[in-house]
C-alpha positions in Angstrom: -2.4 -20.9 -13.5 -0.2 -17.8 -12.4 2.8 -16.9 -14.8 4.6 -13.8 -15.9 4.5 -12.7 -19.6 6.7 -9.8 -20.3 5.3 -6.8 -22.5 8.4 -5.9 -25.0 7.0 -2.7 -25.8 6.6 -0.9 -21.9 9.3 -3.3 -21.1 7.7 -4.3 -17.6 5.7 -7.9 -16.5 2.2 -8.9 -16.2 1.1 -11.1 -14.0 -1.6 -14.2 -15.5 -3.6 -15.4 -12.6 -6.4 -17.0 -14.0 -7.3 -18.8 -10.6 -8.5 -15.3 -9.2 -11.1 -15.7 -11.1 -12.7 -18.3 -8.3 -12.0 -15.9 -5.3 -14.4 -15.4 -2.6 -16.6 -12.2 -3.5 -18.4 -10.9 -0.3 -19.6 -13.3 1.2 -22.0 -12.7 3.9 -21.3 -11.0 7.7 -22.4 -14.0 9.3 -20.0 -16.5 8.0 -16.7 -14.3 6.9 -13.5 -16.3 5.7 -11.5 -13.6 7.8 -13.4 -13.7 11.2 -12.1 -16.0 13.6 -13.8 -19.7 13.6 -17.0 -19.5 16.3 -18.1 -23.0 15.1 -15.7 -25.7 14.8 -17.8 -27.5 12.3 -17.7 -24.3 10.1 -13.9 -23.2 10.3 -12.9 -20.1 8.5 -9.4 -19.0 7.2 -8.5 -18.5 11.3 -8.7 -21.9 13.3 -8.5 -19.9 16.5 -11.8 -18.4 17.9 -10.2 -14.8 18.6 -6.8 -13.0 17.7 -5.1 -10.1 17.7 -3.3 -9.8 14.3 -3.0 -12.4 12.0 -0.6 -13.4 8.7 -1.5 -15.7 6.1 -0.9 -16.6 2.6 -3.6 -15.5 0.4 -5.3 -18.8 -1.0 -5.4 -17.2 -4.5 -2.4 -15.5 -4.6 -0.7 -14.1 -7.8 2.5 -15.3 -6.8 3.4 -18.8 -5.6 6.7 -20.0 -3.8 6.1 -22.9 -5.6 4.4 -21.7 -9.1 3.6 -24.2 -11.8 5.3 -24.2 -15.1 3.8 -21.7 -17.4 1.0 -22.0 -20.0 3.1 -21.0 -23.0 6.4 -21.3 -24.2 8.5 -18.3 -24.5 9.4 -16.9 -28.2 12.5 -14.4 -28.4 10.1 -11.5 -28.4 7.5 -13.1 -25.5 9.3 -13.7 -22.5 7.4 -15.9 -19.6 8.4 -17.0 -16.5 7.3 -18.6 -13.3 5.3 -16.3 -11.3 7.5 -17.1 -8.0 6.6 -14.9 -4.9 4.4 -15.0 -2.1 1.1 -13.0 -1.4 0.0 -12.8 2.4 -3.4 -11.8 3.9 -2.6 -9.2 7.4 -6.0 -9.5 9.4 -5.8 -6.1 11.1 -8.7 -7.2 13.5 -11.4 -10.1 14.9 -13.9 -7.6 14.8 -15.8 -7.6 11.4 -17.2 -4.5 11.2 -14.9 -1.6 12.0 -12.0 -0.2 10.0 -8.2 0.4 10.4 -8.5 3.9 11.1 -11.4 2.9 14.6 -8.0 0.7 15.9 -6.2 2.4 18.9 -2.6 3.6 18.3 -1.6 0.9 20.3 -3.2 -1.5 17.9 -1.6 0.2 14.8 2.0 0.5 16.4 1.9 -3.4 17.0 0.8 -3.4 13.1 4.0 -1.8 12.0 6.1 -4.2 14.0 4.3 -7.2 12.3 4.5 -5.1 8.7 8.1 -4.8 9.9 8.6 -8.6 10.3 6.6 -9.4 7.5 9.1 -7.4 5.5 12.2 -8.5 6.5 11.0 -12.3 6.4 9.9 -12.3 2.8 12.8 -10.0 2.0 15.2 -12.5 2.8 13.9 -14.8 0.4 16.4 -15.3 -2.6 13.3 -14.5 -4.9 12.0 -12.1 -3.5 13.3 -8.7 -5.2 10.6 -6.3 -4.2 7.8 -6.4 -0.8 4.8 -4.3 -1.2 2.7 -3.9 1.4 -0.7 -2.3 1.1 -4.2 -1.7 1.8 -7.6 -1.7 -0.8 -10.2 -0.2 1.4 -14.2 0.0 -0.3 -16.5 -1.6 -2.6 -15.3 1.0 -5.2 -11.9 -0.1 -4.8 -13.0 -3.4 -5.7 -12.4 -4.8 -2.4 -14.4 -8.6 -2.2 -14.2 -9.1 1.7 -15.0 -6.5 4.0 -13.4 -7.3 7.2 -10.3 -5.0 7.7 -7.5 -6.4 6.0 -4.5 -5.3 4.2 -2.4 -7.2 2.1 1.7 -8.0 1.2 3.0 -8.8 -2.5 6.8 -9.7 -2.5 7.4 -10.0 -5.6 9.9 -11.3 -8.2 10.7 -8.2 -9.5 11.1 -4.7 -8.9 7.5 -3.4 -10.0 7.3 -0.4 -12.8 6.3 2.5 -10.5 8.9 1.6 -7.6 11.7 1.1 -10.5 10.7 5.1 -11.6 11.1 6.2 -8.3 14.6 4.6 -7.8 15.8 5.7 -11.3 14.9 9.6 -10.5 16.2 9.2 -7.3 19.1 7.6 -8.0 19.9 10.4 -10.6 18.9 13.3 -8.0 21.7 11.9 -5.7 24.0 11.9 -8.1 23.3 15.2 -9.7 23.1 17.0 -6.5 24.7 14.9 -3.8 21.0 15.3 -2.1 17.9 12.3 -1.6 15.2 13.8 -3.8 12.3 12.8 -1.2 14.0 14.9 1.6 14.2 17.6 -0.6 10.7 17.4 -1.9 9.5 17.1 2.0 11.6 20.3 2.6 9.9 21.9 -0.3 6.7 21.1 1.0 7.4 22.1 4.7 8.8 25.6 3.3 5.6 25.9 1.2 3.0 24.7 4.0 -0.4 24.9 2.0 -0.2 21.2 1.4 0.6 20.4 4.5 -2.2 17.8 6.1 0.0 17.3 9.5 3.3 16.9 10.8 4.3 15.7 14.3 8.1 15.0 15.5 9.2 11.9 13.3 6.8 12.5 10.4 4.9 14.9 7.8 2.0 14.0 5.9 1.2 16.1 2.5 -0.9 16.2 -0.1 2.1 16.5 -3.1 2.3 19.4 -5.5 1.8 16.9 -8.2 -1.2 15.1 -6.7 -2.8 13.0 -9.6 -6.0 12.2 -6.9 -7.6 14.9 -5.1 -7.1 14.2 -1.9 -3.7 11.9 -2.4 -1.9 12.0 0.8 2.1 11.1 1.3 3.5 10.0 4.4 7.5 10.6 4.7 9.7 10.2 8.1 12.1 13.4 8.5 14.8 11.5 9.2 16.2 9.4 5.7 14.9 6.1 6.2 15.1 3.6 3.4 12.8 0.6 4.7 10.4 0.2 7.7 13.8 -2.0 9.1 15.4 1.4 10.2 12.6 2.9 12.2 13.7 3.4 15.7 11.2 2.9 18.7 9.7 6.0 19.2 9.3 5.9 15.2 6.9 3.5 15.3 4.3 5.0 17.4 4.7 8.0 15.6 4.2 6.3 12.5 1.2 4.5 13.5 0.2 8.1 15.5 0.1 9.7 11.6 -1.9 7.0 10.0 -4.3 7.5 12.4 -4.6 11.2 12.3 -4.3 10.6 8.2 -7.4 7.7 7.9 -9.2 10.0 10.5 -9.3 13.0 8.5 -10.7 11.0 5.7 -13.4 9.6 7.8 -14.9 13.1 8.6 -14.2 14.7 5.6 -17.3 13.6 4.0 -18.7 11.7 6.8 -18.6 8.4 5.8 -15.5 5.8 5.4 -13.7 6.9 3.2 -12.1 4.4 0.6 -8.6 4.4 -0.8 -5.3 2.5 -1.7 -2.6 3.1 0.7 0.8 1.8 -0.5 3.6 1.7 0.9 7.3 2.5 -0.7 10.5 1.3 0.6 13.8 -0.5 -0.7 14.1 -3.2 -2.6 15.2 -6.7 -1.1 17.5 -7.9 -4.4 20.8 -6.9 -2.3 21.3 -3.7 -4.5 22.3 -0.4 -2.6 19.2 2.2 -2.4 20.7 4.6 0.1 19.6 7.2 -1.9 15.9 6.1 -1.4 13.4 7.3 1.2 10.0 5.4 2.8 6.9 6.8 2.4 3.2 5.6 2.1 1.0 6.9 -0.1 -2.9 7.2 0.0 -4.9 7.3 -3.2 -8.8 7.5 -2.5 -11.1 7.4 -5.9 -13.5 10.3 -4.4 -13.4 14.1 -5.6 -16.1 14.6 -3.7 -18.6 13.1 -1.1 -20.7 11.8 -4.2 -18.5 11.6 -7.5 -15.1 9.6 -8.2 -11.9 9.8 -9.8 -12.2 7.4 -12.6 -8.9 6.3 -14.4 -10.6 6.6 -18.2 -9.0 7.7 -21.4 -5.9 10.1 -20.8 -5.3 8.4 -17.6 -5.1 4.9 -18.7 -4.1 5.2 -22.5 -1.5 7.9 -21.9 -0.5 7.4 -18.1 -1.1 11.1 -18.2 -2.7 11.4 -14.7 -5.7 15.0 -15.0 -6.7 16.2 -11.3 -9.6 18.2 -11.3 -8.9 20.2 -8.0 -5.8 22.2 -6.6 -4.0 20.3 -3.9 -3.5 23.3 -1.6 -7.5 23.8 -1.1 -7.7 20.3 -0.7 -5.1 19.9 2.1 -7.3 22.7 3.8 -10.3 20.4 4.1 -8.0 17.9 5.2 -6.8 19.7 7.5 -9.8 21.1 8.6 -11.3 17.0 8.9 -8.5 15.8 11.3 -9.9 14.3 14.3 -9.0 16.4 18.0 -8.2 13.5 20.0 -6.6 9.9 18.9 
């Protein structure tokens, strides 16, 4: 069963899934659902028996192109509704045990055209309002399969954070006639203690308002809305930063490091969002090699995020951990 119930009092949907439930939790290295199939008579989610990059729909997805009638009926308080959308599986690599971040540049540039695609193919679906794509990375993310994957959500709605982020923005414009995000990245480039890195098409910070330690944002210079108006060069650049990014939070502490990485980009309901800006942001649980960000009372009760470090002597180490040579 997957269905949307809508919560009258934060105004925003939850998504019931109770399928997930039956998912496949780490299973072993020798037979992995995401490795390509090296025994016919034991096929996994990939008939082929090597690949580059693959895309598939996630076979217990939260949203369904075709979703069954919901549970409950709908009161004039509860709202429900199908839970129509699609959720995709991206297999970054055959190789089971390595990580985005060990991928060449080459690798990852080929990654954002197939993001890219991904994007503008489930964006073009009438219901389809919003496409998330993103990346849960460690057992204490509560990742369940270890091979390098990422996932995409497109959803049928415009999900809470995004909607914040285009309201603000939205208003910015129209206070100031400026995009918020490019002002925020000049603020940060004038400032330059949160800088992580920067190269010719992109700047990577950790934000003045971090709510992780060592939260990391990814912004082109140039206004983009989407990854659909990255020109050539962008692209390698792009994939250049994520690199340099993931890198640096491999050697900060010497292990690999896990995080969310999200990425933020227009919605796909036809609406305008000129005034909006791409970026990605990172969000790994660890304040230091050995002890985590949890999200506990103040956090999750009052959405009142509590960062126990100053960004600007975190995006030192950072900067400090980037590897030399890509």
């Amino acid at each position: 069963m997957s269905e949307l119930r809508w919560n009258p009092i934060l105004e925003e949907w939850v998504v019931t899934a109770t399928h997930r439930q039956e998912r496949t939790y780490k299973p072993p290295a020798d037979f992995c659902p995401l490795c390509p199939t090296r025994d016919p008579a034991l096929p996994t989610e990939v008939p082929a028996s090597s690949y580059d990059i693959v895309v598939f729909e996630n076979k217990f997805p939260s949203f369904k192109p075709d979703p069954p009638v919901p549970a409950v009926e709908p009161t004039s308080l509860y709202k429900v509704a199908p839970a129509q959308g699609v959720c995709e599986v991206v297999l970054y690599t055959p190789e089971h045990s390595t990580t985005l971040t060990e991928q060449s540049t080459e690798k990852i540039t080929n990654l954002v055209e197939v993001w890219t695609d991904r994007y503008r193919e489930l964006g073009s679906l009438e219901y389809v309002k919003y496409v998330m794509i993103f990346e849960n990375k460690g057992d204490v993310i509560g990742v369940t399969l270890h091979h390098p994957h990422g996932q995409i959500y497109a959803f049928p709605f415009i999900p809470p954070r995004p909607a914040k982020e285009l309201e603000s923005s939205a208003r910015h414009m129209k206070e100031t006639g400026r995009c918020l995000f490019c002002d925020v990245i000049e603020e940060e480039l004038k400032d330059g203690r949160r800088l992580v890195d920067e190269n010719e098409d992109f700047v990577a910070f950790i934000p003045f308002f971090a709510r992780y330690p060592y939260e990391v944002h990814i912004f082109p210079r140039r206004h983009r809305t989407s990854l659909l108006e990255f020109e050539g060069p962008e692209r390698r650049s792009f994939a250049v930063m994520l690199k340099t990014i993931m890198g640096a939070y491999d050697n900060l502490f010497g292990f690999s490091l896990p995080y969310m990485m999200i990425m933020h980009q227009a919605p796909t309901d036809g609406g305008d969002y000129a005034h909006y800006h791409f970026h990605v942001e990172f969000y790994p649980p660890h304040r230091t090699a050995t002890k985590l960000k949890y999200l506990a009372g103040c956090e999750s009760g009052a959405g009142t995020f509590i960062n126990d470090t100053l960004p600007e002597e975190k995006a030192e180490e950072l900067r400090r951990s980037k590897p030399f040579a890509l």
